[in-house]
ZAVEX-459924 format. One record per residue (C-alpha): x, y, z negated; residue in three letters. Coordinates in steps of 0.5 Angstrom, whole numbers, plus 500, padded with zeros to 3 digits. Layout:
<loses>
{px X	py Y	pz Z	residu Ala}
...
</loses>
This chain:
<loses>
{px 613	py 644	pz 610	residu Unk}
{px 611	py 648	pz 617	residu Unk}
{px 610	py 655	pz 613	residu Unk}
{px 616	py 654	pz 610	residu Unk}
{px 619	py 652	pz 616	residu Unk}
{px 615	py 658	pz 619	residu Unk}
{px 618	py 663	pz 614	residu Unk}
{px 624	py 661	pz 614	residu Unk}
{px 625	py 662	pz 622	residu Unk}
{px 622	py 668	pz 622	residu Unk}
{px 627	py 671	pz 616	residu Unk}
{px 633	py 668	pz 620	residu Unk}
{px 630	py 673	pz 626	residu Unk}
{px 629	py 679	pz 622	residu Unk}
{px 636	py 677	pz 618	residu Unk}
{px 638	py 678	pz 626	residu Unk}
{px 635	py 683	pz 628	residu Unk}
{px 637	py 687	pz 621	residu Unk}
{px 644	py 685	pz 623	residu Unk}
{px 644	py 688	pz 631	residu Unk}
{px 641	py 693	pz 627	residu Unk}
{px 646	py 695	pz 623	residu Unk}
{px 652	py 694	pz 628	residu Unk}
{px 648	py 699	pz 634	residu Unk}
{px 647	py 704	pz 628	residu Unk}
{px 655	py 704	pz 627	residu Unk}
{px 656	py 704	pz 633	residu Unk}
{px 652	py 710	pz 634	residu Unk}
{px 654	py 713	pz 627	residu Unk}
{px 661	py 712	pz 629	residu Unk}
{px 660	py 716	pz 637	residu Unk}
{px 663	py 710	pz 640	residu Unk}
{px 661	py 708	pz 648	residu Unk}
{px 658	py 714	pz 652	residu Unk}
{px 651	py 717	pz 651	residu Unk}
{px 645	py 715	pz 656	residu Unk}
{px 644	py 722	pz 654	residu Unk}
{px 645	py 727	pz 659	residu Unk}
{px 647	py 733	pz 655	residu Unk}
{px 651	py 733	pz 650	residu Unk}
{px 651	py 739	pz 644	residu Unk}
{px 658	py 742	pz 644	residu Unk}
{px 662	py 749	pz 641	residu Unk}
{px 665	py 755	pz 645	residu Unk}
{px 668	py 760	pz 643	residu Unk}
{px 663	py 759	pz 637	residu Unk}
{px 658	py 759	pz 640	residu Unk}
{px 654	py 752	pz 641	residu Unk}
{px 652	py 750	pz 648	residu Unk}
{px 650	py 743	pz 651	residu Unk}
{px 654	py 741	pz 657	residu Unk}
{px 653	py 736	pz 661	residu Unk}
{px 655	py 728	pz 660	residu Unk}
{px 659	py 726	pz 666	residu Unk}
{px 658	py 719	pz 662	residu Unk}
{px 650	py 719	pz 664	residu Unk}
{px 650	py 714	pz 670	residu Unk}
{px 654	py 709	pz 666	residu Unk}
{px 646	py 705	pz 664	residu Unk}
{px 644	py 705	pz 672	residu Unk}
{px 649	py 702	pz 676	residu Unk}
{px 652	py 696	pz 674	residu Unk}
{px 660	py 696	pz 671	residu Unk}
{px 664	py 696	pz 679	residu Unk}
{px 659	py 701	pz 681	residu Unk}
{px 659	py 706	pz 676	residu Unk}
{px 662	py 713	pz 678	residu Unk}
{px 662	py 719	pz 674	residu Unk}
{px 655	py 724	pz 674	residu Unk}
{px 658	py 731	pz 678	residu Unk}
{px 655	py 735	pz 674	residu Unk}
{px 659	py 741	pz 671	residu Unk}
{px 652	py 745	pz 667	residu Unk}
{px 653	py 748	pz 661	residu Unk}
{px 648	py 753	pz 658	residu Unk}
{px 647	py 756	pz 650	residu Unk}
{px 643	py 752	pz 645	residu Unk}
{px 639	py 758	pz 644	residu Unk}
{px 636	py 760	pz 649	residu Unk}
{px 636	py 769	pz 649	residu Unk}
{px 630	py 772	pz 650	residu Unk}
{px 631	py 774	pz 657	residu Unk}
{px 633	py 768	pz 661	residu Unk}
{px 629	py 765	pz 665	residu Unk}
{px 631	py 757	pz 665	residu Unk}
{px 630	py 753	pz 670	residu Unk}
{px 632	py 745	pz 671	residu Unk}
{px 632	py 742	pz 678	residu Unk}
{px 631	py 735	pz 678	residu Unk}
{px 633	py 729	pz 683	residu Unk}
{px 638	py 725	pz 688	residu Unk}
{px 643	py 727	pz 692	residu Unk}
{px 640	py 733	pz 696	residu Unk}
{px 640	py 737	pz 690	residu Unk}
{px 648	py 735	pz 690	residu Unk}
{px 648	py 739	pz 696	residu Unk}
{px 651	py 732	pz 700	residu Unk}
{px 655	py 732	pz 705	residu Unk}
{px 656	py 739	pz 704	residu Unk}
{px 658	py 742	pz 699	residu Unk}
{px 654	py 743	pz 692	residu Unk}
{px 655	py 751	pz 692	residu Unk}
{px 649	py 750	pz 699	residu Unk}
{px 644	py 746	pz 696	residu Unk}
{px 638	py 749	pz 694	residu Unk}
{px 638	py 750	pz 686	residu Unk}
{px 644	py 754	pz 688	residu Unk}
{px 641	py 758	pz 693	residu Unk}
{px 636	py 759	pz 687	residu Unk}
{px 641	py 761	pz 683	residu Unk}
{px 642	py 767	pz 688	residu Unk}
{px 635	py 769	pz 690	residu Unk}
{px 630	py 768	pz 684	residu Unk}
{px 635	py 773	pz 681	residu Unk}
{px 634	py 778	pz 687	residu Unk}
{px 626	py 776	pz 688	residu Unk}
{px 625	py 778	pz 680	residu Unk}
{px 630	py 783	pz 679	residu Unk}
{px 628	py 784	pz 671	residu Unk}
{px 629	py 777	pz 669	residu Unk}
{px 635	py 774	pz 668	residu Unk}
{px 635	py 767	pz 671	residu Unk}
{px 639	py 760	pz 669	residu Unk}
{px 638	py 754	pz 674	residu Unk}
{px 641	py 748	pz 671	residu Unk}
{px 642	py 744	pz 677	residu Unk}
{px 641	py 736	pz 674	residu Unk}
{px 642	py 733	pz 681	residu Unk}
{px 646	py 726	pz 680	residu Unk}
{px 647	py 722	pz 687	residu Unk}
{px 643	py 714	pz 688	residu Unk}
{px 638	py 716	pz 682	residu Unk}
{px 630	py 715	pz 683	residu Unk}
{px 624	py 718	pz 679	residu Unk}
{px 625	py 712	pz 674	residu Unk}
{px 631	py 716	pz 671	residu Unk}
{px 628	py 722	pz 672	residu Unk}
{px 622	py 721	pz 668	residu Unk}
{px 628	py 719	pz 662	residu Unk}
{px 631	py 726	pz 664	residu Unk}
{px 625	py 729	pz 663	residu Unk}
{px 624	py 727	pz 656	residu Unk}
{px 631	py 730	pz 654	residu Unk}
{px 630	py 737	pz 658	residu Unk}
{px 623	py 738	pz 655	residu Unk}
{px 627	py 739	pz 649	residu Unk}
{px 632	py 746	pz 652	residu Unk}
{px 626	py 750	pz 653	residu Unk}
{px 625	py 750	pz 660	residu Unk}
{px 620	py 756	pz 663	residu Unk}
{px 621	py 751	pz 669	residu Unk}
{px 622	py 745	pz 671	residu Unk}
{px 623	py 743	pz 680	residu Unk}
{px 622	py 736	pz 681	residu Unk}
{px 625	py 734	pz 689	residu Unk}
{px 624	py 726	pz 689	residu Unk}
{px 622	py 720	pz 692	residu Unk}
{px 629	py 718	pz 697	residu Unk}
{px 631	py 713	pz 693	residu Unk}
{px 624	py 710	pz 690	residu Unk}
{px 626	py 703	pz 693	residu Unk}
{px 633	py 702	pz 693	residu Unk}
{px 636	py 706	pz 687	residu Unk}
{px 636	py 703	pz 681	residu Unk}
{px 630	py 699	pz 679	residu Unk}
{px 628	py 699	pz 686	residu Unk}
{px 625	py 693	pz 689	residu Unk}
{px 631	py 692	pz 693	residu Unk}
{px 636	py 696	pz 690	residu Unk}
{px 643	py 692	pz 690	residu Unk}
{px 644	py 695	pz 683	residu Unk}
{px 640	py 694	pz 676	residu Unk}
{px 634	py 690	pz 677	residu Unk}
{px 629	py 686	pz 673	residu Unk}
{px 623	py 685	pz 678	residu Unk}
{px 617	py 690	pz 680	residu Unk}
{px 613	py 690	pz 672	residu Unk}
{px 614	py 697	pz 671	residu Unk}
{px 612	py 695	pz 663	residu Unk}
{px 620	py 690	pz 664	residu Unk}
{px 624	py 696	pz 667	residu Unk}
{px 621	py 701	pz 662	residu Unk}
{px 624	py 696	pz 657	residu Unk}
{px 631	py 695	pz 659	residu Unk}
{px 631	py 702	pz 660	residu Unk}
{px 630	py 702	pz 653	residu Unk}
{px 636	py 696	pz 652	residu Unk}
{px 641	py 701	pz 656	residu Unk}
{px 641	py 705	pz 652	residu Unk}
{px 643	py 702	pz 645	residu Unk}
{px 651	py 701	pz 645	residu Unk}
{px 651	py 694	pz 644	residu Unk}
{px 648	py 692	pz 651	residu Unk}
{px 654	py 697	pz 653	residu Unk}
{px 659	py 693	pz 650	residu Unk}
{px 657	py 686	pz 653	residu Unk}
{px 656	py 689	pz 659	residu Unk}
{px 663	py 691	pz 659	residu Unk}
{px 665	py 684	pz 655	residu Unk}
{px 662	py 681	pz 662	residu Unk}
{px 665	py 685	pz 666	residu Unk}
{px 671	py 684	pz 664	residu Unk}
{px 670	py 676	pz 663	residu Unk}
{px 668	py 676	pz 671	residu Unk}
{px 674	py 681	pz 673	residu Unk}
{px 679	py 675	pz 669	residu Unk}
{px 676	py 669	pz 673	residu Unk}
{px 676	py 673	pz 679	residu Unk}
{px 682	py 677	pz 680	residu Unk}
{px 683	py 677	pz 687	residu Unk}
{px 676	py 679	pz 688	residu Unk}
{px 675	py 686	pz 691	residu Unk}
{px 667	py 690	pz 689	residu Unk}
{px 665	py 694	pz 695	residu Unk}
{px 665	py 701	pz 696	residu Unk}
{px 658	py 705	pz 694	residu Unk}
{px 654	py 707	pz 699	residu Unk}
{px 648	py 705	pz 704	residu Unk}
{px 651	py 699	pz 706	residu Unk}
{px 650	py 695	pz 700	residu Unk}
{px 642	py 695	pz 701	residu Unk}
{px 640	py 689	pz 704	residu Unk}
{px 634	py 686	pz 703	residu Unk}
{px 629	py 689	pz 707	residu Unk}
{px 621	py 691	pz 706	residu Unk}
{px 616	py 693	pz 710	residu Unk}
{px 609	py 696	pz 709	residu Unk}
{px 605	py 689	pz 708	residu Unk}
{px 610	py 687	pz 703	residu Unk}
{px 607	py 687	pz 696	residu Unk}
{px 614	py 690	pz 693	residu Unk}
{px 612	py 696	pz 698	residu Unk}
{px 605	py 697	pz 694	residu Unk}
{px 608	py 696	pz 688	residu Unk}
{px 613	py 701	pz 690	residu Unk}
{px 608	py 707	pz 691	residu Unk}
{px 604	py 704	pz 684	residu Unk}
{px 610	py 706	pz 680	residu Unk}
{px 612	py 712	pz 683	residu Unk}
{px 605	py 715	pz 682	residu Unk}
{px 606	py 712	pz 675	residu Unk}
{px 612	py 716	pz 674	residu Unk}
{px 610	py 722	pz 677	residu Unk}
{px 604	py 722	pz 673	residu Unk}
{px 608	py 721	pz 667	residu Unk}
{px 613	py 727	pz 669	residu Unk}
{px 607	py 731	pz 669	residu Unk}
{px 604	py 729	pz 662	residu Unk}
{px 611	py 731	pz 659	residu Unk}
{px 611	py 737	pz 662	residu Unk}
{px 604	py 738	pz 660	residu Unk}
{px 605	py 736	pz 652	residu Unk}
{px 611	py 741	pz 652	residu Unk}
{px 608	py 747	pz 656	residu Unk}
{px 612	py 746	pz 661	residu Unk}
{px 611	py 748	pz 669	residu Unk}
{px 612	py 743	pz 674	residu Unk}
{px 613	py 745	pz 681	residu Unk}
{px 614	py 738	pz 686	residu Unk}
{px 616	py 738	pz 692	residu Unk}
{px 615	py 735	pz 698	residu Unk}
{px 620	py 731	pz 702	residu Unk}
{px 623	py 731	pz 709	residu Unk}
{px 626	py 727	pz 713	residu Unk}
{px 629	py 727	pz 720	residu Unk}
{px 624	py 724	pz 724	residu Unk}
{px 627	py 725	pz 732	residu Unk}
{px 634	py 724	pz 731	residu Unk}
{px 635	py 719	pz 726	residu Unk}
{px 634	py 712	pz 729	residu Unk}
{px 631	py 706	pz 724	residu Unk}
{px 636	py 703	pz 720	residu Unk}
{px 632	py 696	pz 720	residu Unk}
{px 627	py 693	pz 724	residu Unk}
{px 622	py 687	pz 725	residu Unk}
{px 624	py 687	pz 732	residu Unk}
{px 631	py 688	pz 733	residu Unk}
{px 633	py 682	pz 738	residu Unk}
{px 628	py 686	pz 743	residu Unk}
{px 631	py 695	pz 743	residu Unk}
{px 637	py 693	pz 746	residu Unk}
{px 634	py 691	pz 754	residu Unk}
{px 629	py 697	pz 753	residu Unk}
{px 634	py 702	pz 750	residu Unk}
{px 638	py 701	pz 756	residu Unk}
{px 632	py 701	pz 761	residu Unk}
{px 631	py 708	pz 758	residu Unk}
{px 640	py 710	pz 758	residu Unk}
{px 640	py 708	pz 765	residu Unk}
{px 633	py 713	pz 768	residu Unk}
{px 627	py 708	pz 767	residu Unk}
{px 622	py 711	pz 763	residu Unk}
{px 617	py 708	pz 765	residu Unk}
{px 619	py 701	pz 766	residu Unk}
{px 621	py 702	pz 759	residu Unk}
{px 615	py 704	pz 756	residu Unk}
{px 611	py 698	pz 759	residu Unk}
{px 616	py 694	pz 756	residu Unk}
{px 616	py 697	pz 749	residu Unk}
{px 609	py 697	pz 750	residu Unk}
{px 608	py 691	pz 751	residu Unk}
{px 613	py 688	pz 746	residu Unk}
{px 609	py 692	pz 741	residu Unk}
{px 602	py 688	pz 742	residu Unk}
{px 606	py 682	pz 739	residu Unk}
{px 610	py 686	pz 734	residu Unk}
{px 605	py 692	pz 731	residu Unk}
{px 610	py 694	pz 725	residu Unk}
{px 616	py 694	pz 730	residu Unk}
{px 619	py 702	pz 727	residu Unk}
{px 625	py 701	pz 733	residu Unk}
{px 620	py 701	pz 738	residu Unk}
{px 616	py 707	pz 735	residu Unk}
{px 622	py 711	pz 735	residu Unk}
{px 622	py 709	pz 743	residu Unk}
{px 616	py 711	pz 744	residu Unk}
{px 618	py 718	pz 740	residu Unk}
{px 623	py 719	pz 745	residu Unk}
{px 618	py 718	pz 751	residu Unk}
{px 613	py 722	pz 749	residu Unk}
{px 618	py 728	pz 748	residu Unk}
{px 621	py 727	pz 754	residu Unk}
{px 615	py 728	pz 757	residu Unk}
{px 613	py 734	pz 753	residu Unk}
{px 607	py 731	pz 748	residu Unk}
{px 609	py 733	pz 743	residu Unk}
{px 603	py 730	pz 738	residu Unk}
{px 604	py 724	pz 740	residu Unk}
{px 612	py 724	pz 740	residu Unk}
{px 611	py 726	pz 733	residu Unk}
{px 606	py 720	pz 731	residu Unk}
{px 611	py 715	pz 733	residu Unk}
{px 617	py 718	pz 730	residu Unk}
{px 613	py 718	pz 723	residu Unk}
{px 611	py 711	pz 724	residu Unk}
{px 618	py 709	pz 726	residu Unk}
{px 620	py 713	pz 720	residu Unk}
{px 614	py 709	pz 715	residu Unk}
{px 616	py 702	pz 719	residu Unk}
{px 624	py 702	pz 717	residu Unk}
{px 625	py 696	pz 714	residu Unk}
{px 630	py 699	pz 710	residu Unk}
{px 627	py 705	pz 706	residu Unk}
{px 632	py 709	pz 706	residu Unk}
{px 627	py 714	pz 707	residu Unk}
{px 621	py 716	pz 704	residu Unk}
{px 615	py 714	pz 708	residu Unk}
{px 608	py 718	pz 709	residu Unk}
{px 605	py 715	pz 703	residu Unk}
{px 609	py 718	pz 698	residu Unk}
{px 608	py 724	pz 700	residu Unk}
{px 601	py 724	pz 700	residu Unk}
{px 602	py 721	pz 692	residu Unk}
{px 606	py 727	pz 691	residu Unk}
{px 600	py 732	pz 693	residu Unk}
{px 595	py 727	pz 690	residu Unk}
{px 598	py 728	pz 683	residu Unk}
{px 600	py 735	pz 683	residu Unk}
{px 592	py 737	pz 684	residu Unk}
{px 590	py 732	pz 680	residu Unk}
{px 595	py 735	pz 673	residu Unk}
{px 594	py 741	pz 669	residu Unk}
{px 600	py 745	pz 670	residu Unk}
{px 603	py 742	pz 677	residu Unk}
{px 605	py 747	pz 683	residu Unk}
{px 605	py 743	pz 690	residu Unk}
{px 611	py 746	pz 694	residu Unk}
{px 610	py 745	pz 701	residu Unk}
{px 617	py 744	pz 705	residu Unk}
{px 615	py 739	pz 709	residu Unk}
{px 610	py 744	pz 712	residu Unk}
{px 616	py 749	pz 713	residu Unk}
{px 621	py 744	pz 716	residu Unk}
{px 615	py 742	pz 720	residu Unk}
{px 614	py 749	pz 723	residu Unk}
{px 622	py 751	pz 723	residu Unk}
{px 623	py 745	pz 727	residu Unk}
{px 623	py 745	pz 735	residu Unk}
{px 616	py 743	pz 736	residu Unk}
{px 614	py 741	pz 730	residu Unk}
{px 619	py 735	pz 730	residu Unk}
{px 624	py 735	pz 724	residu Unk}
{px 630	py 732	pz 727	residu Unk}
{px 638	py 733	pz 726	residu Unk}
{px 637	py 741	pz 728	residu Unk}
{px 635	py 741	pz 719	residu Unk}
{px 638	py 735	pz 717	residu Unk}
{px 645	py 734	pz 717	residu Unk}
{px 643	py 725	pz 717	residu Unk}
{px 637	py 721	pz 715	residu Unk}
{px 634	py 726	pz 710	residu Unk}
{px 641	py 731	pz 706	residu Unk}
{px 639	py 738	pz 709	residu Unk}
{px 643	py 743	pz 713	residu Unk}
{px 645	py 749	pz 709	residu Unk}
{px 640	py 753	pz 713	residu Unk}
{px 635	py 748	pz 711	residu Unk}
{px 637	py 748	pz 703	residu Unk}
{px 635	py 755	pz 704	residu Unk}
{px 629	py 754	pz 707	residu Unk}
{px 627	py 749	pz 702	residu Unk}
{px 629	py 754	pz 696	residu Unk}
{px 626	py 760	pz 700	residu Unk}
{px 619	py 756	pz 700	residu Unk}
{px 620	py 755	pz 693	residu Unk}
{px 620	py 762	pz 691	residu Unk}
{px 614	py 763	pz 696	residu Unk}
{px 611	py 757	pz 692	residu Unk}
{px 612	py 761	pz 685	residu Unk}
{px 611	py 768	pz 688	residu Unk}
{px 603	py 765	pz 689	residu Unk}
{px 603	py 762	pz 683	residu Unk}
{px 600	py 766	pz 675	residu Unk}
{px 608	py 763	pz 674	residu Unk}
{px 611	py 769	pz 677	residu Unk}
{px 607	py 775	pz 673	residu Unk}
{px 611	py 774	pz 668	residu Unk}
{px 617	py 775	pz 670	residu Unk}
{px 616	py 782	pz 673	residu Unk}
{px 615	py 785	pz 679	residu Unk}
{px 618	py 782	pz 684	residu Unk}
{px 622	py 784	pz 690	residu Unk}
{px 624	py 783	pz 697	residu Unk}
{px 629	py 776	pz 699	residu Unk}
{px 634	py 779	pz 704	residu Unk}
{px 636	py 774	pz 710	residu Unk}
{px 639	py 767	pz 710	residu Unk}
{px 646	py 771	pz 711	residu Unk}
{px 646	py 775	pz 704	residu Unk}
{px 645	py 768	pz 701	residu Unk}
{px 649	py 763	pz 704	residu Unk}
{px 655	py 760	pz 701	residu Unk}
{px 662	py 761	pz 705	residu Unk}
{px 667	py 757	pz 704	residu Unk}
{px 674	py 756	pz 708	residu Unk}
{px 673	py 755	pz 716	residu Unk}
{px 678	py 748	pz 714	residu Unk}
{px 673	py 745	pz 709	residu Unk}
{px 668	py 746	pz 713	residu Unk}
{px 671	py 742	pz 718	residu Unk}
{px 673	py 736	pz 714	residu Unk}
{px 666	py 735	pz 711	residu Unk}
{px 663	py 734	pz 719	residu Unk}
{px 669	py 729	pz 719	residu Unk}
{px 666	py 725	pz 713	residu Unk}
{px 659	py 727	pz 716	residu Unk}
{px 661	py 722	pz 723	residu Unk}
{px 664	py 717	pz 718	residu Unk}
{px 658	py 716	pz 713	residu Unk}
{px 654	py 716	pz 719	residu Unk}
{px 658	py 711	pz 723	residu Unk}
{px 657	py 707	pz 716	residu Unk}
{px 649	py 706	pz 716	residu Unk}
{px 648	py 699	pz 715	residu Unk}
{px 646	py 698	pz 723	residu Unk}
{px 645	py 692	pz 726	residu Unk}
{px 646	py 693	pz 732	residu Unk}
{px 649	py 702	pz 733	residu Unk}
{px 644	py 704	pz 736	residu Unk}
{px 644	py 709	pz 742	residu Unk}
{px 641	py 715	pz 738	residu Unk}
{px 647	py 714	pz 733	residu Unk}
{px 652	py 714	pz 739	residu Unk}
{px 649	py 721	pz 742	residu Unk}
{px 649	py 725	pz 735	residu Unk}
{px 656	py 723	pz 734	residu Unk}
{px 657	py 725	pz 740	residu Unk}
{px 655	py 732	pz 738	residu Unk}
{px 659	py 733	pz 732	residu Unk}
{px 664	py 731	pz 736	residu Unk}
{px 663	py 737	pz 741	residu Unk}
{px 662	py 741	pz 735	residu Unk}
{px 668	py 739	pz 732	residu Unk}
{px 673	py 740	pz 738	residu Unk}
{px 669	py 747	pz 739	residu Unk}
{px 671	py 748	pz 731	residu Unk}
{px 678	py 747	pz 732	residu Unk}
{px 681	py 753	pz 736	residu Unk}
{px 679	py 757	pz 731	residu Unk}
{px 682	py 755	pz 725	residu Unk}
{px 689	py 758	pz 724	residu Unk}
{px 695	py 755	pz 727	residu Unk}
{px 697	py 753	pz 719	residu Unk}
{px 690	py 749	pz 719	residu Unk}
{px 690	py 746	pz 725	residu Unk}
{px 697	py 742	pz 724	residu Unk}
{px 694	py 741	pz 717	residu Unk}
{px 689	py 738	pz 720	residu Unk}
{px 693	py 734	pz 725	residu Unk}
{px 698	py 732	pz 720	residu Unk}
{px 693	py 728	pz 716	residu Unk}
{px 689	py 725	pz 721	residu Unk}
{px 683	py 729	pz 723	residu Unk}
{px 686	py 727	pz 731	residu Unk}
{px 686	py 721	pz 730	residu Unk}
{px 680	py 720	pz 726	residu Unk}
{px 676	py 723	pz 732	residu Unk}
{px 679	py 719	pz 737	residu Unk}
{px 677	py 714	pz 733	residu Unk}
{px 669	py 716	pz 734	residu Unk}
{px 671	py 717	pz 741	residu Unk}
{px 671	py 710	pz 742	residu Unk}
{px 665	py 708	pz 737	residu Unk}
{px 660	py 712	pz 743	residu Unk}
{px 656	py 709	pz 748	residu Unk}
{px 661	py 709	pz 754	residu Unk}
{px 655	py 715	pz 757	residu Unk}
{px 657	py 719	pz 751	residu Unk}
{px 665	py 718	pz 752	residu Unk}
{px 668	py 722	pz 759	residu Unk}
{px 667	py 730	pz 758	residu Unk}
{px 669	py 729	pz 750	residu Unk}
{px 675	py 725	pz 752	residu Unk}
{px 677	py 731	pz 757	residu Unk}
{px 675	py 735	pz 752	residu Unk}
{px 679	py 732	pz 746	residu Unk}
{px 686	py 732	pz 750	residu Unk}
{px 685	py 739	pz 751	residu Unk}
{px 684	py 740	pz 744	residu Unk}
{px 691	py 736	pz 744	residu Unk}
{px 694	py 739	pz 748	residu Unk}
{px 693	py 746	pz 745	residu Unk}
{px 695	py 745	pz 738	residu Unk}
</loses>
C-alpha cells in the first residue's frame, strides 16, 4: 500500500509539473508577457537586427519599481566582416547618469576607437541598465556570447550589495546562497511566475488602494552592513563567483574581456552611514568653527572605542589633508570609504578580486582606471574634481576612463588586429556638446539627487558641495540667452535654488544669497 501511495504522489507531482509545463510553453509559444531577454530579434527595412528589450528589468525589480531599461541599441543579426563589436556591460555609470548618456564612456568609445584603429569599422553596444549588479550581468553575459562580439568591457561592482539580490538590497531577495538566487533568477524568467507576480501585485493594489510606493532611488536602502558582518563576506564571495563565471563564459566563446576597476569619490563624498553617527556632529562643528586640533584628539579618542567608525575616518581625511599629508589623507578617506555602512560604494576588497580574477583567467584584460583617476586627481585623492557624487563620473572623468581603456587594448595582442593604430586627439575633439540650458537643469537634478542621500544627519561636507554647484550654477546663469534664462525662472530653476540656499549650513549661506539676488535681479 505505501508504494502504491508513493507512486501515485509522485505521479500527482509529475501530472502537475507536466501541467506547468505546458501552460509556461503556451505562453512562451504564444509571445505573451515580456522577455527576460535583453535583445529581441527583429526586421528592418529587410534586414534582420536585434534591438533592444526595454522590457528586460521586468524580473529584477518587484512590480512598483519596475521602470523600462534605457537602452535604444540596435545592431545586424549578422555581423559584417569589417566590424568590430564590442558590448560594454554594467550600471548606471555606463547610462552616463547624472549627465547625459552621449558623456558616458562607451560612447567616448564610440568616437575615439574609431579614430585609434582607422581600418576598422567599430560597434559599441552600450548594455548599461541603472541599479543592476554582476548577478544580472552574468545572465547578460550568457545572451551576448551569442552576437559575435570581438569584445566584451565589464565596469562593475557599485551595486553588489544593494542591487538586486544583494544582502540589503530593498528589491528582489532570497537570503546570500548563491546556489538559491541562481535558481530564482531562473524562476523569473518563466512567464508564469510573471503573471503571479502581476495577479500579486494587483490583489495588494485592491486591498491597498490608498497606499503610495516610494519613488526609486538611493533612500530605499535601509539595512546597513559592515566589514565584520557575515552578509559583507559573502557579498565579496559571490562577487568573485560571478566574475569567475563571466569570465568562463568569455573564455568558452572565444571572447576578450576586459575588466575594469572601479572608482569612487573619497575626499568629497561624506559616509552616508556609520557605527558612530551620535559623536560627528560635537566634532564636526569643532572642526567648522577652527579647532582642528581639538577635534582631532576628539575623533582620535572616539575612534579607540569605536575603530570601524567610516565618519570619523573621513574627519580624520580632511585633517590631514588640511595640513598637507596627503598619504595619510588618502588612507582614512579609503577607510572611511571601506567603512560606510551603506555600501553604496564599493570597497578596496572588491577591487582587489577584480585584479585577482583577471590574472587568474585566460583571456582577461585588467584596466586600471583607478590608477588613472588616482594620478589625475589633486594630490592623489579622487574627489568631486572626477566625480559628479559618490561614484557617477564627470564627462571629463568618462573620457578618462575611455581613453585608459584604448591604452589598456593598445598594450594588448587584441589591438594587432585591428590594424595600425593611430594618435587619439585631445578630450575637446570628443566631448559630446549639448545645449547651455541642459547643461543646467542636469546640475539642478544633480543638487537634488544629492540632497536626497539617504543621511541621517546631512553632513557638513554635503552642505559644502552644494554650495558649489550652487556657485557654479549662478556663474552658469548670465550666459544663457534671454530666451533661456525666463525659461529657466518660468519653470522653477530660481526657486528650486533658494530652496538649496536653505539646505546649507549657515556658513555656506551669505555670499551665495548675495550672489543669487544678483543673479535675480539681472534677469
Amino acid at each position: 500500500m505505501q508504494r502504491k501511495a508513493l507512486a501515485l504522489n509522485l505521479l500527482s507531482a509529475l501530472a502537475g509539473l507536466g501541467l506547468l509545463a505546458g501552460v509556461e510553453g503556451i505562453l512562451q509559444l504564444c509571445d505573451l508577457g515580456p522577455s527576460p531577454r535583453l535583445f529581441a530579434l527583429a526586421e528592418t527595412a529587410g534586414e534582420k537586427v536585434y534591438t533592444a528589450n526595454r522590457d528586460v528589468t521586468y524580473r529584477f525589480f518587484q512590480h512598483p519599481y519596475r521602470r523600462p531599461s534605457p537602452l535604444v541599441q540596435s545592431f545586424a543579426a549578422d555581423k559584417a566582416p569589417e566590424v568590430v563589436r564590442v558590448f560594454a556591460l554594467g550600471a548606471s555609470t555606463l547610462v552616463g547618469f547624472p549627465h547625459p548618456v552621449s558623456a558616458a564612456f562607451p560612447h567616448y568609445l564610440e568616437k575615439m576607437l574609431p579614430a585609434a584603429y582607422p581600418e576598422r569599422r567599430f560597434e559599441v553596444i552600450n548594455c548599461g541598465i541603472t541599479a543592476l549588479n554582476t548577478f544580472c550581468l552574468v545572465d547578460f553575459m550568457r545572451e551576448i556570447a551569442n552576437y559575435d562580439p570581438d569584445l566584451v568591457i565589464l565596469y562593475a561592482g557599485h551595486n553588489e550589495f544593494m542591487g538586486p539580490y544583494g544582502v540589503t538590497t530593498p528589491f528582489v531577495r532570497v537570503g546570500n546562497d548563491r546556489t538559491m538566487i541562481r535558481f530564482l533568477m531562473l524562476l523569473q524568467r518563466s512567464r508564469i511566475y510573471y503573471y503571479l507576480g502581476e495577479l500579486i501585485a494587483y490583489l495588494q493594489n485592491w486591498a491597498q488602494p490608498e497606499e503610495t510606493t516610494p519613488s526609486f532611488g538611493l533612500h530605499l536602502a535601509r539595512e546597513e552592513i559592515g566589514p565584520l558582518d557575515a552578509g559583507y563576506s559573502r557579498t565579496a564571495e559571490n562577487f568573485r563567483a560571478n566574475l569567475e563565471e563571466i569570465a568562463l563564459i568569455a573564455a568558452g566563446h572565444e571572447i576578450p574581456l576586459l575588466v575594469s576597476t572601479l572608482v569612487a569619490n573619497l575626499k568629497d563624498f561624506h559616509p552616508l552611514r556609520s557605527e558612530c553617527d551620535a559623536a560627528t556632529p560635537a566634532i564636526e562643528a569643532l572642526t567648522a568653527a577652527g579647532h582642528w586640533a581639538e577635534a582631532e584628539r576628539q575623533a582620535r579618542n572616539a575612534l579607540r572605542e569605536n575603530p570601524y567608525c567610516a565618519n570619523l575616518h573621513f574627519t580624520l581625511g580632511r585633517q590631514h589633508y588640511q595640513r598637507g599629508e596627503y598619504g595619510e589623507a588618502k588612507a582614512a578617506f579609503t577607510r572611511a570609504r571601506d567603512m560606510d555602512r551603506l555600501p553604496f560604494r564599493a570597497p578596496t576588497l572588491f577591487n582587489q578580486i577584480l585584479r585577482e580574477v583577471a590574472a587568474s583567467s585566460n583571456g582577461v584584460l585588467l584596466c586600471e582606471v583607478e590608477a588613472t583617476f588616482s594620478a589625475a586627481s589633486p594630490h592623489g585623492i579622487v574627489g568631486s574634481e572626477l566625480i559628479s557624487e559618490y561614484v557617477h563620473p564627470t564627462v571629463f572623468g568618462h573620457y578618462l576612463i575611455a581613453r585608459t581603456m584604448i591604452e589598456t587594448l593598445a598594450a594588448s595582442p587584441l589591438a594587432g588586429q585591428w590594424g595600425a593604430s593611430s594618435t587619439l586627439g585631445k578630450y575637446e575633439d570628443y566631448r559630446p556638446s549639448y545645449p547651455p540650458l541642459e547643461e543646467v537643469w542636469r546640475r539642478n537634478d544633480l543638487m537634488l539627487f544629492l540632497k536626497r542621500m539617504p543621511y541621517n544627519v546631512p553632513p557638513a561636507a554635503l552642505s559644502r558641495r552644494l554650495a558649489g554647484l550652487i556657485a557654479v550654477q549662478l556663474a552658469a546663469l548670465p550666459h544663457l540667452q534671454e530666451a533661456e534664462r525666463r525659461q529657466f525662472i518660468e519653470q522653477g530653476g530660481l526657486r528650486f535654488l533658494r530652496r538649496m540656499l536653505e539646505e546649507l549650513h549657515l556658513g555656506d549661506r551669505p555670499a551665495l544669497q548675495r550672489a543669487l539676488a544678483e543673479v535675480s535681479g539681472g534677469v
